[in-house]
N, C-alpha and C positions, 0 to 999 in steps of 0.2 A: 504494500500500500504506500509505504512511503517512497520508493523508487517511482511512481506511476505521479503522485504530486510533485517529485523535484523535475520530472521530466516536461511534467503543465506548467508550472513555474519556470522551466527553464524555455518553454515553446512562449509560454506570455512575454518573457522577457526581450526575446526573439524576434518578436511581430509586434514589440512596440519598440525597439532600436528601429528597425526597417521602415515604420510608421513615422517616428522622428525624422528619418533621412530625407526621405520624401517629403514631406514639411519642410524641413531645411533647404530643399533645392528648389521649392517654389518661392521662396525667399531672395533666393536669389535673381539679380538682373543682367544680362549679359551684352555686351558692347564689342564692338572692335573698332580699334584707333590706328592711325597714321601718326608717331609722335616724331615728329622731325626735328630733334635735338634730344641731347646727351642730357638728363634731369635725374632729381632726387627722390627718392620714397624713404622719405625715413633719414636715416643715413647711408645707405644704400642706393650708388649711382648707377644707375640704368643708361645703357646706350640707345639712339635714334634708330627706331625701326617699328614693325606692325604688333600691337599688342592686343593679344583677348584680355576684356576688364570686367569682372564679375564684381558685383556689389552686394553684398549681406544687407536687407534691409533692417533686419532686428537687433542683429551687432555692428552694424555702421562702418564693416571693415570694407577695404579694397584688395581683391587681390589682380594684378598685372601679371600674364603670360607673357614672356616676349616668343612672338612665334618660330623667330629663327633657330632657341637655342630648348627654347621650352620651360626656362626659368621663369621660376616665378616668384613675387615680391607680396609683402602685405604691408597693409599701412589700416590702422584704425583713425577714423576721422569725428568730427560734431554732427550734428544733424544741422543744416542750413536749410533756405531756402532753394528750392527749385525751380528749374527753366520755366520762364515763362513765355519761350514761344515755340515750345515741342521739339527742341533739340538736345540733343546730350551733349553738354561743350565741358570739356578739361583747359584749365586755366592754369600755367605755369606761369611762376614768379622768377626773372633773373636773379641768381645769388652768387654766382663765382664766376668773371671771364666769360662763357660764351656756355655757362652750365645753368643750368633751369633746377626750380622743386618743385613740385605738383600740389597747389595751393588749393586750390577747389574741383568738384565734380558735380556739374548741375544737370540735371535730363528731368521732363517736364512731371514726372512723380515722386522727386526724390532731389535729395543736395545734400552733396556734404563738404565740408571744408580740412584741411590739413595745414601743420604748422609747415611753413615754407623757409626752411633754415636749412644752410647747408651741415653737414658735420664740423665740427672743433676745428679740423685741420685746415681748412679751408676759409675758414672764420676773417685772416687778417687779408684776403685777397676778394671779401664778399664786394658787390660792389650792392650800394644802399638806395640805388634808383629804385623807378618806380614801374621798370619795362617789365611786360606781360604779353607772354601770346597765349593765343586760345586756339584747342586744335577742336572740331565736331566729331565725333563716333558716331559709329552706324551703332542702331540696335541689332542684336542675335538673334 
């Protein structure tokens, strides 16, 4: 009798991780970008090229594929305000020479913002302007 409950127990426990998962991936939002410069997540510099961008709606995280290598980055952000004209646009902040940080993510259901500082190292070469570009993502 009791092998026959740890096995139900162990079958519940089973079909509500895989119940979670599934929840979890409808949570998610998926994007691809063209980032044409070399920028920060974090402190972690990422090179210019084609990124998949998944967005956690419920933990506010990012995570960036780069599709040439398959790495991938995470950054936890705030909750912001959202596009208000149906586009998903990534907004890079200049922080060092000709290097960018990924300051905001706006797409027309969702915003989030991130602290746009390069690392320590790099700290005495930031430059303190106010240049920004902004790339659009397709949705997935």
């Amino acid at each position: 009798m009791k092998q026959h409950l740890f096995k139900l127990a162990a079958l519940a426990f089973f079909a509500a991780t895989l119940t979670a998962a599934a929840v979890a991936q409808d949570d998610a939002t998926m994007f691809r970008a063209n980032i044409p410069v070399d920028f920060y997540v974090g402190d972690k510099l990422m090179p210019a090229g084609e990124y998949q961008i998944s967005v956690d709606l419920r933990e506010h995280e990012l995570a960036l594929e780069e599709k040439a290598t398959g790495h991938t980055s995470f950054l936890l952000g705030s909750p912001d305000d959202g596009s208000r004209d149906d586009r998903t646009v990534l907004t890079f902040k200049l922080v060092a020479g000709d290097v960018y940080a990924l300051r905001e993510l706006q797409a027309p259901d969702l915003g989030l913002s991130f602290r746009a500082k390069a690392p320590q190292i790099t700290a005495k070469a930031q430059n303190h302007g106010k240049e920004t570009i902004t790339v659009v993502a397709e949705a997935r």
